[in-house]
GULUM-74861 format. One record per atom (N, C-alpha, C): x, y, z. Coordinates in steps of 0.2 Angstrom, whole numbers, plus 5000, padded with zeros to 4 digits. Example, Ala and Ser with C-alpha at 12.3 -4.5 7.8 and 13.67 -1.06 7.14 Angstrom:
BEGIN
506649725039
506249785039
506649845039
506449895035
506849955036
506450005039
END
This chain:
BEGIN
489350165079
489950145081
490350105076
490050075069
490350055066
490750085059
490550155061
491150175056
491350265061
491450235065
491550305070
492350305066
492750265066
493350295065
493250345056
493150315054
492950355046
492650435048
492150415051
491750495052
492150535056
492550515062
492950555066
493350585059
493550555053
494150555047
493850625046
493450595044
492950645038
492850705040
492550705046
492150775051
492950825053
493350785053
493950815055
494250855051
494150825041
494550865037
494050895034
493350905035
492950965035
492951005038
492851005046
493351055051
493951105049
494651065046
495151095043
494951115035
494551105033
494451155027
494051205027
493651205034
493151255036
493651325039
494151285043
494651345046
495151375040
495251345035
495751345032
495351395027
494551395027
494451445022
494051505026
494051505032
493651565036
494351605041
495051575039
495651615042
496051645037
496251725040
496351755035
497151765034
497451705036
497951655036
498251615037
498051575034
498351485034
498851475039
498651445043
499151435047
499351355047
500051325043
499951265042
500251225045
500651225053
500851185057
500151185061
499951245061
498951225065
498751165063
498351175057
498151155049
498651075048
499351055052
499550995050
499450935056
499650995064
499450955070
498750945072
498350975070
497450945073
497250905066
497650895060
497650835057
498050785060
498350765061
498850725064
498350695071
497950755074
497650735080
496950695078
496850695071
496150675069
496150625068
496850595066
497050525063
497150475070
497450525074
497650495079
497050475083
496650515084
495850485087
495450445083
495550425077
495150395073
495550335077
496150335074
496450255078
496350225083
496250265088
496250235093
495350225094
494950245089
494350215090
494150155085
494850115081
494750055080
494750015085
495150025091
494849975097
494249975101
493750015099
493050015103
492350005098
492549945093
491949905090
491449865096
490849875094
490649805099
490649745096
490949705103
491049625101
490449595097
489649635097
489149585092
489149615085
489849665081
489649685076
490449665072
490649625077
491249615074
491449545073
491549515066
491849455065
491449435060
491849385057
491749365048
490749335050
490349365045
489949345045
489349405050
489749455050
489549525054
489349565047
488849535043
489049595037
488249655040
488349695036
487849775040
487749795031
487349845034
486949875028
486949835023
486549775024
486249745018
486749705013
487449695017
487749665013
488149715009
488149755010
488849815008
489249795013
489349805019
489849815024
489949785028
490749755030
490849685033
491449735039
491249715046
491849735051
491849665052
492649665050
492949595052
493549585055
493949525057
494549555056
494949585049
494849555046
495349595039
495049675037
494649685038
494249775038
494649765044
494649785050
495149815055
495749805055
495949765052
496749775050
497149805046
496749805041
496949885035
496749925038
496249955040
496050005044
496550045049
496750015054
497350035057
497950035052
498049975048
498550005042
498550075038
498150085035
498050155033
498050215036
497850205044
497750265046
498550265050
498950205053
499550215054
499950245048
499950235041
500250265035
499950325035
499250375037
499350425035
499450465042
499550435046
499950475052
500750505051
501150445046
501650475045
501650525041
501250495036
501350535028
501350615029
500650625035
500550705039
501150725039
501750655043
502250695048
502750705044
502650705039
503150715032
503250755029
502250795029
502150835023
502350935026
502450925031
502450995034
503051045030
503750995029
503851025026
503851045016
503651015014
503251035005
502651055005
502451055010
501651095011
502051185014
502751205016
502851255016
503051295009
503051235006
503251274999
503151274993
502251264996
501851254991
501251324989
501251364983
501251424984
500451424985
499851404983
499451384985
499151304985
498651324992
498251244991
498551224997
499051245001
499551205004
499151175010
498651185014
498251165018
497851105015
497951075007
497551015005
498350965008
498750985007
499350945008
499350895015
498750915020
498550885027
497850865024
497350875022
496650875021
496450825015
496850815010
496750785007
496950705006
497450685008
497650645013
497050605016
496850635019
496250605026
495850565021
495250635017
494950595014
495150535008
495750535006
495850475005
496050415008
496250425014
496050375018
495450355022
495150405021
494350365020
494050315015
494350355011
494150295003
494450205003
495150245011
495450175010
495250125014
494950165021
494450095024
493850105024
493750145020
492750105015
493150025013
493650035007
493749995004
493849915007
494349945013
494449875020
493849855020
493249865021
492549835023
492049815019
492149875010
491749855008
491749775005
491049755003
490849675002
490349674998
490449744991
490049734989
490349774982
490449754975
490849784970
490549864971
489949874971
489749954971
490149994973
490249944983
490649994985
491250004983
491649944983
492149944981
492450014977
491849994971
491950054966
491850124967
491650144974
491550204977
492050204981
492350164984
492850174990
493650194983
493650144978
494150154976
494350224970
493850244969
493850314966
493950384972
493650364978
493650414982
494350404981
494950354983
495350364983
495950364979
495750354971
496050374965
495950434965
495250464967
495050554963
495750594968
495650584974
496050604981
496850624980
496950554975
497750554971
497950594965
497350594962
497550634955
497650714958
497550744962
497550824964
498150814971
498150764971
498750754977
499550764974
499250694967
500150694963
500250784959
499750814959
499850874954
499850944958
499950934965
499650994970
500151024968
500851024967
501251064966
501251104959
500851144958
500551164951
501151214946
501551224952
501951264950
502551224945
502651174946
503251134944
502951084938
503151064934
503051044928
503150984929
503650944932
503750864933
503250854939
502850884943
502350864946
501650864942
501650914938
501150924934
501050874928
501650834925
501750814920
501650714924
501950714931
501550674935
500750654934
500550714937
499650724937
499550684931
499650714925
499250704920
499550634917
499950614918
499950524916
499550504920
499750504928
499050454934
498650464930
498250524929
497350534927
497250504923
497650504917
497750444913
497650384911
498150354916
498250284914
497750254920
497550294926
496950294931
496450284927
496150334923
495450334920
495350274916
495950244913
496050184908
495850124914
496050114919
496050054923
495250054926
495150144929
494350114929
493950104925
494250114920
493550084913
493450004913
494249954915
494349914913
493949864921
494149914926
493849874933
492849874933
492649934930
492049964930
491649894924
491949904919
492049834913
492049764917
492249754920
492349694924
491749694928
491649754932
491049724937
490449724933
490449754928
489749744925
489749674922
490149634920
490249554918
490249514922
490149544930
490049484933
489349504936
488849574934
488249574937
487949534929
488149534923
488049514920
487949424920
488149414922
488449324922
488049314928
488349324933
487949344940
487249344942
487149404939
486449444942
486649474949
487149474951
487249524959
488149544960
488049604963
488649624964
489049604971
488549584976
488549564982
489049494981
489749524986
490149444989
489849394991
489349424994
489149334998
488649324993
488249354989
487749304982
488149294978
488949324977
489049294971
489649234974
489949214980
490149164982
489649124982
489049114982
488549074984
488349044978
488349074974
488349074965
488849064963
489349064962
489949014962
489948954964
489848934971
490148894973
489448824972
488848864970
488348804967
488148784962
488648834955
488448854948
489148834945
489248754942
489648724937
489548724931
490148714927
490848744927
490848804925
491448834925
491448904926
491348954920
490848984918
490849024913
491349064909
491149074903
491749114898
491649174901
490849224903
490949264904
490949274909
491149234916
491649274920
492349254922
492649234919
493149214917
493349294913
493149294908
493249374905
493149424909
492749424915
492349464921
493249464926
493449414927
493949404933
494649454929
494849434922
495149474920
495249544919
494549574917
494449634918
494549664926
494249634930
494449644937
495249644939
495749604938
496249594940
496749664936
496349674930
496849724925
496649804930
496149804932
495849904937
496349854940
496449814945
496649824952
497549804949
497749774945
498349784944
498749844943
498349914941
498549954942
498749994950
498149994953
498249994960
499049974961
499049904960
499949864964
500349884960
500249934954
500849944951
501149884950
500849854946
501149774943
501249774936
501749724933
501949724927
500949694925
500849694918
501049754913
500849824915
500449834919
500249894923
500549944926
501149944926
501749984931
501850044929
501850074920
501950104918
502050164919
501550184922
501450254927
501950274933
502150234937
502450224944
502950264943
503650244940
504350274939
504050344939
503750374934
503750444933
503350464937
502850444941
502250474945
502550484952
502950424952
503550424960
503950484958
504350494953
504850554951
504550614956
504050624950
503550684949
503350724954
503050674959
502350704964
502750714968
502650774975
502750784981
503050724985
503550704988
503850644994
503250634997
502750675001
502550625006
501750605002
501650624996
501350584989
501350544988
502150534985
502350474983
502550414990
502650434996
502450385000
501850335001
501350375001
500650375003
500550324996
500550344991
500550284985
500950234986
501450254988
501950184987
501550114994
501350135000
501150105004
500450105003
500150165005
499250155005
498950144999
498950164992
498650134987
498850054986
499550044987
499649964986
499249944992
499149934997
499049915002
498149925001
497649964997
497349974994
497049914989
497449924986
497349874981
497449804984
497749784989
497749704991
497249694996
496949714998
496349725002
495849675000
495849734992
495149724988
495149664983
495949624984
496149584980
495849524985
496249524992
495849464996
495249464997
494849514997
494349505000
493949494992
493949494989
493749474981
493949394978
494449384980
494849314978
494849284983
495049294992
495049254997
494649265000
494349285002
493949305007
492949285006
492949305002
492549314999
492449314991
491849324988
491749334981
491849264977
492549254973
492749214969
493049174974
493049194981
493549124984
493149064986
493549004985
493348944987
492748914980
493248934974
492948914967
493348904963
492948874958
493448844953
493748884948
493648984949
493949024945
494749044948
494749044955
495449034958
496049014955
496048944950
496548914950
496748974942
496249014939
496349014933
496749114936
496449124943
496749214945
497249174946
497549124950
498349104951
498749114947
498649074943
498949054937
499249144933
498749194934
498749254930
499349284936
499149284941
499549304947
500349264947
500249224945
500949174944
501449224938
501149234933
501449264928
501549344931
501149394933
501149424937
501649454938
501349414946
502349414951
502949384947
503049334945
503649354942
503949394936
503849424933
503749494928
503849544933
503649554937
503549594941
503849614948
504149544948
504949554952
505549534950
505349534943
506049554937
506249614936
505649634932
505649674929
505949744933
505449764939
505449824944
506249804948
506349744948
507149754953
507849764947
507849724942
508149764936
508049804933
507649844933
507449894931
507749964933
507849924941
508049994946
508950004948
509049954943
509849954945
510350014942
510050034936
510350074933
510150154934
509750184938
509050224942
509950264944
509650334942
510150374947
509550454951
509250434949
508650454954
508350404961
508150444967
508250394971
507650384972
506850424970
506350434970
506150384967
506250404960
506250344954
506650244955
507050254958
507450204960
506650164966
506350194970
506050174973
505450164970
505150204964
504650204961
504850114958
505250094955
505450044951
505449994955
505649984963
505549964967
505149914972
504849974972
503849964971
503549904969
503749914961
503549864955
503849804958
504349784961
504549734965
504349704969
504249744974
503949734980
503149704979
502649734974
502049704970
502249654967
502649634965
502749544963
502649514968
503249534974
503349494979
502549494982
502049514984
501749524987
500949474982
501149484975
500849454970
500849364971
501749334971
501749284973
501549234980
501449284986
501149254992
500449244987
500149294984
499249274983
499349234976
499849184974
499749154970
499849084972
499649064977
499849014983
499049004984
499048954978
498148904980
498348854982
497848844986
497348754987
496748764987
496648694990
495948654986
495948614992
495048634995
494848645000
494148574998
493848545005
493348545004
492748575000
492848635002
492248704998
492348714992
493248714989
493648724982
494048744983
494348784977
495048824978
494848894981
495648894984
495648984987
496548984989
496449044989
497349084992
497349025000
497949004999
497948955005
498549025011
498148965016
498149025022
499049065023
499349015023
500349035023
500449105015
499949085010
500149135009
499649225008
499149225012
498849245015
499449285020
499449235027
499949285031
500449305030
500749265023
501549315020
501249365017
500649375014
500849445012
500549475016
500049495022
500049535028
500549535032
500949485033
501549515037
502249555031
502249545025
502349595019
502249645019
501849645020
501549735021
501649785026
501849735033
501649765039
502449795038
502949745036
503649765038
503849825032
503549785024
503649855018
503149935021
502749925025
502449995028
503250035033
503449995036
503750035040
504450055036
504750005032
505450015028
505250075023
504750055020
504750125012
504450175016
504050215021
504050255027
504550285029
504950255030
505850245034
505950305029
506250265022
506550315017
506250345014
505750365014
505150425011
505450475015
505250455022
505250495027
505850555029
506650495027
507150525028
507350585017
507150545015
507050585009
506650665008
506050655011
505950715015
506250765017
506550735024
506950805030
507650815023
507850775019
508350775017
508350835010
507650825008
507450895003
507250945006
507250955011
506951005016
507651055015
507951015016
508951045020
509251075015
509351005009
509751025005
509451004996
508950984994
508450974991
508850924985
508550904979
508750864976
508650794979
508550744973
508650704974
508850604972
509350644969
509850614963
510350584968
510650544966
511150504970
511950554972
511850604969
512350644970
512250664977
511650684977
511450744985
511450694988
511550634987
511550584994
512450544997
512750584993
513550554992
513650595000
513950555002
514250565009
513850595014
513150565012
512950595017
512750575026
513450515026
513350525034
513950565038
514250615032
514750645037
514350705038
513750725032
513350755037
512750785040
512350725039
511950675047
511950615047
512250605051
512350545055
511650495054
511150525057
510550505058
510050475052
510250545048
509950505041
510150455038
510650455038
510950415035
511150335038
511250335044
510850275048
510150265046
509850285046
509050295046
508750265039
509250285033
509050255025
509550185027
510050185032
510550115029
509950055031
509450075038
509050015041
508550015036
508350065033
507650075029
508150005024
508550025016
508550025013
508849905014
509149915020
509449845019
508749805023
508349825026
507949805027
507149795020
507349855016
506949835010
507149775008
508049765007
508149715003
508249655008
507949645012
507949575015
508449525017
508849595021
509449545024
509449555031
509449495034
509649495042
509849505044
509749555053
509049515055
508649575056
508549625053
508049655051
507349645049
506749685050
506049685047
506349635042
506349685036
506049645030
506449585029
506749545033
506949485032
506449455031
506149465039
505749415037
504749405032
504849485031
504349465025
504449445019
505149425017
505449405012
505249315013
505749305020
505649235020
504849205021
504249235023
503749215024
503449205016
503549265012
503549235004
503849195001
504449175003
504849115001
504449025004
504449055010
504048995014
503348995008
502749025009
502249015007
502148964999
502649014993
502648994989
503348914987
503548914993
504148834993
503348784995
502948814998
502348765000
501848744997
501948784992
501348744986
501648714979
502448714981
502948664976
503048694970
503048784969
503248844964
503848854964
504348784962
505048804963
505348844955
504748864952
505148914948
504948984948
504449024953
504249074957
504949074962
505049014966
505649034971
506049044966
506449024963
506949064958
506949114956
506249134954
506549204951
506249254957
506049224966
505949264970
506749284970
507249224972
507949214973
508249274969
508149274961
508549334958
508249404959
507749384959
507349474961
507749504966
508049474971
507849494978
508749514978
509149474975
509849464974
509849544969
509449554965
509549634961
509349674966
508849654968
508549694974
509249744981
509649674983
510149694986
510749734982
510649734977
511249764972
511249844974
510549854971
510549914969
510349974978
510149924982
510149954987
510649964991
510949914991
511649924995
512249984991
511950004984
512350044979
512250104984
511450124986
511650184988
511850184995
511650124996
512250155005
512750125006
513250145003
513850144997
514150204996
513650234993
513550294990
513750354998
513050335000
513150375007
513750395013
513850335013
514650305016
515250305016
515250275010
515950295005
516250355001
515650364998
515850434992
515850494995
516250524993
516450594997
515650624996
515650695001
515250725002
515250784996
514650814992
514750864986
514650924991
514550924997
514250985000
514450975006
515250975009
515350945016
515350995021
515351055021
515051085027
514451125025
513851075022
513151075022
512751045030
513051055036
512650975039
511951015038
511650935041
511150935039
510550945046
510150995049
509750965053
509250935055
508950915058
508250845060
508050895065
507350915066
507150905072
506750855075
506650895081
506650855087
506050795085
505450835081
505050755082
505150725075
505450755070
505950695064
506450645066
506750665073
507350635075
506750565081
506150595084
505750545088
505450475083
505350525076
504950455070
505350415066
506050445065
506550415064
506850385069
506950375077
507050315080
506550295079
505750285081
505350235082
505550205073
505350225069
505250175064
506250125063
506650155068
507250105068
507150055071
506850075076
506850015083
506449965079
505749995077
505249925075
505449895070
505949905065
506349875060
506649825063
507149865068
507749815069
507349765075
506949785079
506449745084
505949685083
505749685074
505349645074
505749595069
506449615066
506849585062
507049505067
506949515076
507349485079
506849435083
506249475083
505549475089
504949465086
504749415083
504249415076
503649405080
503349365087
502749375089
502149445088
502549515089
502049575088
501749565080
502249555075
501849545068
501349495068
501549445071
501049375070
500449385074
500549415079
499849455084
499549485080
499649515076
499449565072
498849555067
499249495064
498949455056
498649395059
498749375063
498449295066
497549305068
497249345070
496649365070
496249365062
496549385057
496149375052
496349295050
496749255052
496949195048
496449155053
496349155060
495949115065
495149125062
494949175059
494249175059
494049135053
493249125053
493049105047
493049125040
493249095035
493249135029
492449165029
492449195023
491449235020
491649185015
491349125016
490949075012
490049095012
489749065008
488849085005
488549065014
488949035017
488249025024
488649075030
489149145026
489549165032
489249195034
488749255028
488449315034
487649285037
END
């Protein structure tokens, strides 16, 4: 029972690879709805753990594997992101000259890699959950083999990818080194009775933060993003934009909070690196994107801001009876940062999709006037795009102000300031394209454009919970309040 939703994942996209290779042809709305139905059953078997298997200190197989709340709540994160992803990819997956049946199949299996990594609690896994879903990306960003800018994609990821696992892989061997165990709970145990902090894992922490920095697309790391965004397939580069970052913060908390390094005197020195981090990194990605006449890449540079922003909640320490750790407020800013940047960068993936589907391109030009010729998308990008930028009363208001709140509370009054100017570029260049939309005549005006029926169902639901939680904030706080109420994995949690 404790990994039914994974094995449902799994058993379902070997199922669809079995049919996709014994049919004499591919049928890919088959091939994309009984994926869609495998995800959807998986989700709905994250509510049928039993109560004695679940909660911090539930750890299983020997200290690999923790069902907790924070593993159950990426879990459902992920598989909600790749329920959309699926519903996005129908149409690029028709115009993919082979393979097009990996464009549902592959997908899954990386979100299995991503809720191994929810649960893992033990660097092994980790380093097995995160490759499953590094290797899952590298043939995802280049599936398009016909196209050179997907291709030319591919091979930067695998690139600057293979570089990051050398330097994550380098790290956990410095702390089995220093250590002797790979396991969260011996090496919280080990920390927290073993003063002062050694040179060599201090060098162990930095090698770790540099693999998983890549994951956040964070300065200096980001390098890859803009082009990788450009390049790869839309509902690709969605799934990167939400489920590899969302990936990577996971394995950040439960490494640094949660367990591992948390509640130790290595904390103050990840802060600190995390401090420099996030602000870089919500300069650099929201400057960066002002001058962007692509809108892929405009989001790809975006990203890198949103990774600051999500960098500064986890750079909110205190000091605890046990020692330091990520303090709780910024903890539930950056879960409830996630919940709202999952459904806003969704939104505009999604509508940038049916919009390449229609009239293709995707430069600021093909978006000029375009709500004379749907209405809907273009409603659809203006709540996506003003809720990215964190204006009222919309979603992403309030994951903004929960960031502002957490880090005004540990007395980081020069983090708020450059949260303030990030967020100020940020509005700039967003409100440029719906602007653009709006105002500027149309290049193609009796082009309209059409939605169906179930593009037009996922674009109201992703309006309503934007404009409904911008105003009604209890559902996200129910949401994230279950991992903040239990006990951290301290040495006497499991």
């Amino acid at each position: 029972m404790t990994l039914l939703p994974e094995i449902i994942l799994t058993i379902a996209a070997v199922a669809l690879i079995l049919l996709d290779a014994f049919s004499k042809k591919s049928d890919i709305e088959l091939i994309g709805k009984l994926a869609m139905f495998g995800v959807l059953l998986s989700f709905v078997t994250t509510f049928w753990y039993p109560p004695e298997v679940v909660g911090y200190g539930a750890s299983l197989w020997q200290g690999l594997f923790a069902l907790d709340p924070l593993a159950i709540f990426f879990k459902r994160f992920f598989l909600i992101t790749l329920f959309i992803v699926l519903a996005m990819s129908f149409g690029p997956a028709r115009r993919i000259r082979m393979g097009a049946a990996e464009s549902f199949i592959l997908p899954m299996f990386t979100a299995v890699g991503m809720m191994i990594l929810a649960s893992a609690v033990n660097l092994m896994l980790i380093f097995v959950g995160l490759e499953l879903v590094t290797i899952s990306f590298y043939v995802l960003v280049a599936l398009k083999r016909h196209d050179r800018k997907c291709l030319e994609a591919g091979v930067k990821y695998l690139i600057v990818g293979a570089l990051s696992t050398g330097f994550l892989v380098y790290g956990m061997a410095f702390v089995f080194g220093v250590a002797g165990t790979t396991s969260l709970e011996s090496l919280s145990g080990y920390l927290n009775f073993d003063s002062p902090v050694e040179a060599g894992m201090l060098l162990a922490v930095i090698l770790l933060i540099v693999g998983l920095g890549f994951k956040l697309a964070s300065v200096p790391f980001q390098i890859w993003a803009p082009d990788v965004y450009q390049g790869a397939p839309t509902p690709v580069t969605a799934f990167l934009s939400v489920g590899s970052k969302a990936a990577g913060i996971v394995v950040v908390l439960r490494v640094f909070a949660f367990a591992g390094f948390g509640y130790s005197d290595v904390i103050p020195y990840v802060g600190s690196v995390f401090v420099v981090m996030a602000a870089l990194s919500a300069l650099l990605g929201n400057l960066a994107a002002i001058p962007q006449r692509n809108l892929k890449r405009l989001l790809g540079y975006s990203s890198i801001g949103h990774a600051g922003f999500l960098l500064m909640a986890l750079s909110c320490i205190k000091s605890t009876q046990l020692g330091y750790t990520i303090s709780d407020r910024g903890v539930q800013a950056c879960l409830i940062y996630l919940v709202v940047y999952l459904l806003s960068a969704l939104l505009a993936f999604y509508i940038i999709s049916q919009h390449e589907e229609e009239i293709g391109g995707d430069d600021f030009k093909a978006y000029s006037g375009l709500a004379q010729r749907s209405p809907l998308l273009a409603f659809g990008m203006l709540v996506s795009f003003v809720s990215l930028a964190g204006i009222p009363p919309l979603a992403g208001f309030l994951g903004k102000f929960a960031i502002f709140a957490a880090i005004w509370e540990v007395g980081n009054i020069g983090l708020v300031i450059v949260a303030v100017l990030s967020a100020l570029a940020g509005l700039y260049y967003y409100l440029g394209v719906v602007r653009s939309m709006y105002w500027s005549p149309a290049t193609n005006e009796n082009t309209a454009i059409t939605v169906g029926g179930g593009g037009k169902l996922i674009i109201g639901i992703l309006c309503v919970l934007i404009i409904l939680l911008g105003v009604w904030h209890k559902p996200v706080e129910a949401m994230v309040s279950p991992v903040l109420s239990s006990e951290p994995l301290t040495e006497s949690s499991y």
